[in-house]
C-alpha positions in Angstrom: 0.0 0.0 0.0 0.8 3.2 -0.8 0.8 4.4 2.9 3.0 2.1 4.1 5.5 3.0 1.2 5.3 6.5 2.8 5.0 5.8 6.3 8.2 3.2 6.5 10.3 5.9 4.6 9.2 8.8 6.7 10.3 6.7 9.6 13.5 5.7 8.3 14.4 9.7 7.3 13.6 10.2 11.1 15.8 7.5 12.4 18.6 8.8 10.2 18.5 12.2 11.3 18.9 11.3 14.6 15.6 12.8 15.5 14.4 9.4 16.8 17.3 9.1 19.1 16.9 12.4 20.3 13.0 12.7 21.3 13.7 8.7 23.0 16.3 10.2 25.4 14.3 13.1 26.5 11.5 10.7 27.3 13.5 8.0 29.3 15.0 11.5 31.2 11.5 13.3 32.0 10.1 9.7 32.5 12.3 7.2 34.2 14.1 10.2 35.9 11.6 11.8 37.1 10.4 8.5 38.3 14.1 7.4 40.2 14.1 11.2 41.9 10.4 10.6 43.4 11.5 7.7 45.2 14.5 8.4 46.3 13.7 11.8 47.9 10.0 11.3 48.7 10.3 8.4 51.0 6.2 8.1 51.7 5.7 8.0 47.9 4.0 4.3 47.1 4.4 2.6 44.2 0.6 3.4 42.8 1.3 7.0 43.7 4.9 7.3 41.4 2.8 5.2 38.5 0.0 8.5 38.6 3.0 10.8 38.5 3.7 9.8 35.0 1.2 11.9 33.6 2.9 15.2 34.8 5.9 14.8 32.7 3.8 13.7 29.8 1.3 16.6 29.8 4.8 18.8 29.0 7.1 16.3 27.1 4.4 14.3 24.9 3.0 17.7 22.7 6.4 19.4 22.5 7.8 15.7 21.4 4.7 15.4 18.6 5.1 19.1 17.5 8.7 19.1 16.9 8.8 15.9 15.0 6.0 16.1 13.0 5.6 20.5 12.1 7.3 19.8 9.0 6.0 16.6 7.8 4.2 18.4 4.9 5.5 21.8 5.5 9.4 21.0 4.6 8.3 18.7 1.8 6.4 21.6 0.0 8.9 24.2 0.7 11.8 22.5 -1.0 9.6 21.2 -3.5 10.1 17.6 -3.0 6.8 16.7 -2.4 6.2 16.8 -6.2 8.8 14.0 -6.4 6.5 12.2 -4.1 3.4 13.0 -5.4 4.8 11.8 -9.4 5.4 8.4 -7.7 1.8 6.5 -7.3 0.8 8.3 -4.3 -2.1 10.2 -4.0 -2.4 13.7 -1.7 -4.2 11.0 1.1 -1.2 8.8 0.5 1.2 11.5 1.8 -0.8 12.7 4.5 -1.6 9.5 6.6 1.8 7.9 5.5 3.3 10.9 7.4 0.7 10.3 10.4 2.1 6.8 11.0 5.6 7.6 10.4 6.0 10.4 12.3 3.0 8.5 15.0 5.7 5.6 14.9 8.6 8.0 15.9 7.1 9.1 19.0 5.4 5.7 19.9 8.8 4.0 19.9 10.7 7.0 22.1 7.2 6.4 24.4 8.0 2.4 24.8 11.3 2.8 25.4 11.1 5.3 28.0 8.0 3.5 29.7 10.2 0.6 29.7 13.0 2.5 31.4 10.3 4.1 33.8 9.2 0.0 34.5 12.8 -0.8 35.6 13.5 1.9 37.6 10.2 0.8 39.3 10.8 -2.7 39.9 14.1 -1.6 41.2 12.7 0.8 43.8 10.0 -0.7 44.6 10.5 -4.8 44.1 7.4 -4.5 42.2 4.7 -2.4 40.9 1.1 -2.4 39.8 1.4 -3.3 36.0 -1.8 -3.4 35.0 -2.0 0.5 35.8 1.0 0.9 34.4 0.3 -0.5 31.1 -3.1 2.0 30.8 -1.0 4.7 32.2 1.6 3.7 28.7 -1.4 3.0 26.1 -3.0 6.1 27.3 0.2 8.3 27.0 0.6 6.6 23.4 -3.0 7.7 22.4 -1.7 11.1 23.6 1.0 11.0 21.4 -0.8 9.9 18.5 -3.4 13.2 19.3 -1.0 15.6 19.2 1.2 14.0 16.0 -2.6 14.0 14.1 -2.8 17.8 15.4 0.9 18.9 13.7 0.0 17.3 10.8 -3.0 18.5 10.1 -1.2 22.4 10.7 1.8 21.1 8.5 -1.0 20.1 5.6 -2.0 23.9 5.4 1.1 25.4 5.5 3.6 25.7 2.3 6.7 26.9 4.4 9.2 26.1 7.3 9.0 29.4 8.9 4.8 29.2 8.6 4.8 25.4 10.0 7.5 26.2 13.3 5.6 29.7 14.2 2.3 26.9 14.4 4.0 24.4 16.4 5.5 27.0 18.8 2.2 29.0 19.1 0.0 25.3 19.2 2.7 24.9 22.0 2.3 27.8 24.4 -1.8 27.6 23.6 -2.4 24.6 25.4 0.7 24.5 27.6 -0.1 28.3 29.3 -2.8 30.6 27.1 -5.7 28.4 27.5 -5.6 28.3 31.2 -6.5 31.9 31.4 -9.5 31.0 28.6 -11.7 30.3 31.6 -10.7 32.2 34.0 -11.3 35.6 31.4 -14.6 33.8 30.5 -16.3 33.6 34.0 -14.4 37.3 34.8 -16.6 38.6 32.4 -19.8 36.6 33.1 -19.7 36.7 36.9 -18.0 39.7 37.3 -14.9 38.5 39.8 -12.3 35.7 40.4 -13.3 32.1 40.6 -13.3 30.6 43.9 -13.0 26.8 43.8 -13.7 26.7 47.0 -17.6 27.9 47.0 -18.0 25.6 43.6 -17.5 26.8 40.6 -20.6 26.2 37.3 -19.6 23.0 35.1 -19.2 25.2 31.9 -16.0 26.4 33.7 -14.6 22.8 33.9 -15.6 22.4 30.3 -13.7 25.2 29.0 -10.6 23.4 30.9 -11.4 20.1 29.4 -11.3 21.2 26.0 -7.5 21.5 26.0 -6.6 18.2 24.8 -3.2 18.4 27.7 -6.0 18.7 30.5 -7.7 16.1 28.5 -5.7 13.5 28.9 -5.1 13.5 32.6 -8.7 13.0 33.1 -8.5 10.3 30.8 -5.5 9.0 32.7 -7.1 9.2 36.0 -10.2 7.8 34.4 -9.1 4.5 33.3 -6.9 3.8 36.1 -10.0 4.1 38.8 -13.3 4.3 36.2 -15.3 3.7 39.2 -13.8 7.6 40.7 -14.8 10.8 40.0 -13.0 13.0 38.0 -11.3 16.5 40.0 -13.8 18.8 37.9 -17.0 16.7 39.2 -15.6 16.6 42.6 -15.5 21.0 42.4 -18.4 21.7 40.5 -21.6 23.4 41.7 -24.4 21.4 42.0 -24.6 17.8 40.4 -22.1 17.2 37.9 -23.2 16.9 33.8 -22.2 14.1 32.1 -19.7 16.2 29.9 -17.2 16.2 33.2 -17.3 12.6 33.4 -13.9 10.6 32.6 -15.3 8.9 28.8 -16.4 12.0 27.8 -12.2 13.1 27.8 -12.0 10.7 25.7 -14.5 12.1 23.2 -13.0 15.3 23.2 -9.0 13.8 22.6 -10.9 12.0 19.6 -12.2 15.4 18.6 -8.9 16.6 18.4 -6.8 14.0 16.3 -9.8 13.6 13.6 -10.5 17.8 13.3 -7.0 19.3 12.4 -6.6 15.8 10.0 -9.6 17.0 8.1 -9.8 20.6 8.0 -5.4 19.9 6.8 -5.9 16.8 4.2 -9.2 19.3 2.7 -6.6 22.3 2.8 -4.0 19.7 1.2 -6.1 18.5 -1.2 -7.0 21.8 -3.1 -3.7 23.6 -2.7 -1.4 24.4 -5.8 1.1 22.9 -5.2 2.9 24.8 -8.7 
C-alpha cells in the first residue's frame, strides 16, 4: 500500500537524522528520571502513587515531542519542493498525508515504549514491584496522547507551504495549550460573573468544560479515568451542584478523539486543493 511505502520511509528519514534518538532520550530522562528522583527523595511515595506521577511529565514532554517531529512533515516537503517528487510516484495527496501520520505517530510511539520501559525498571528496582496493569493503561493512554498531538501537527503542517509558517504553528499550538488556555476560563467567568473564581464555594460546570477542552488537561482526566473508572474526576468533585455528564472521565475521551480527527480534516481538505505549482 501506498501508505506504508510512505510511512516506513518517513520513519527511516527520522531515524537517520537522529531525531528518533533524540526525542527517545528526553522521554527516558522526563520519564524514568523523574520517576528514580520521586523515590528516592519522597520516602512516603508508594508505588501506585509514582505510576499516577507519569502523567505530569507527559502533559509537557508528549505535545512538545509530537510538534517538533512532525511540524514539517508536509511543510518541509512543499517548501523544498520535494513533495512533487512524491506525489509523481503512485501516491495520491491521502497517501502522503496518513503515510506521514504513521511515520511520524511511529517515531514518537517508539521513544514512548522505550522510556515507559526504562520508567518500568526503575520501578521494579525501587520498589520490588509495581502495579502493571496500571501501568500498562497509564503507557497505552500516553501513546494515544501522542498519537493526538502527532494528528494535530500534521493537520497544521498540511495547510502550510513553508518552514517558517509550519515552526511559528508548532510553537504558538505549544504555548496555547501548555499556558494561554488556562487563562480562557478564568477571562470567560471574569466577564460573566463579574470576579475571580473561587473553587472553593464551587464553581458552574461550563468552567470545567472550557478546561477540558484542551486536549493536555484532557488527557489527565483520561488517565485518572481508566486507572480508577469507578472515581470521579477533579472537575466533578469542584463543580456546583450535580455534575453533567460532559465532566465525566469517557467524555475526555471524546473530546481527545475530537482533536486528532478535526485538524486531520480541515489539513488533508486544505491539502487537497492547494497548488502545489
Amino acid at each position: 500500500m501506498s501508505v506504508t511505502v510512505v510511512a516506513r520511509k518517513d520513519f527511516e528519514d527520522a531515524a537517520r537524522s537522529k531525531m528518533l534518538w533524540a526525542i527517545t532520550a528526553l522521554f527516558v530522562l522526563a520519564t524514568a528520571g523523574g520517576m528514580y528522583a520521586i523515590g528516592s527523595f519522597n520516602d512516603d511515595f508508594t508505588a501506585n502513587q509514582t505510576v499516577a506521577f507519569l502523567s505530569t511529565p507527559a502533559t509537557l514532554i508528549v505535545p512538545l515531542a509530537a510538534l517538533v517531529v512532525a511540524y514539517l512533515a508536509i511543510a518541509g516537503e512543499r517548501e523544498s519542493g520535494s513533495i512533487k517528487l512524491l506525489l509523481g510516484l503512485p501516491h495520491s495527496r491521502r497517501d502522503v498525508l496518513f503515510g506521514k501520520l504513521l511515520g511520524r505517530t511511529a517515531v514518537v510511539s517508539v521513544a514512548t515504549v522505550v522510556a515507559f520501559i526504562a520508567g518500568a525498571i526503575v520501578l521494579a528496582v525501587q520498589y520490588g514491584s509495581f502495579p502493571i496493569t496500571e501501568f500498562l493503561v497509564q503507557g497505552v493512554v500516553t501513546l494515544l496522547f501522542g498519537l493526538v498531538f502527532v494528528g494535530i501537527a500534521v493537520g497544521f503542517s498540511s495547510m502550510t507551504a513553508t518552514r517558517s509558517r509550519a515552526m511559528a504553528g508548532a510553537i504558538g499550538l505549544y504555548f496555547l495549550f501548555q499556558l494561554v488556555w488556562s487563562a480562557v476560563p478564568l477571562g470567560a467567568y471574569y466577564l460573566l460573573e463579574g470576579g475571580i473564581p473561587n473553587p472553593a464555594e464551587g464553581l458552574p460546570a461550563w468552567y470545567f468544560l472550557l478546561q477540558l477542552l484542551n486536549p493536555v488537561n484532557a488527557y489527565a482526566i483520561v488517565a485518572d479515568f481508566l486507572t480508577n473508572p469507578d472515581g470521579q474526576t477533579i472537575y466533578q468533585t469542584m463543580v456546583a451542584g450535580d455534575a453533567p455528564f460532559y465532566l465525566e472521565g469517557w467524555f475526555a475521551v471524546v473530546i481527545l478523539a475530537v482533536w486528532f480527527v478535526v485538524p486531520l480534516a480541515i489539513g488533508y481538505l486544505s491539502f487537497e486543493r492547494a497548488d502545489l505549482g
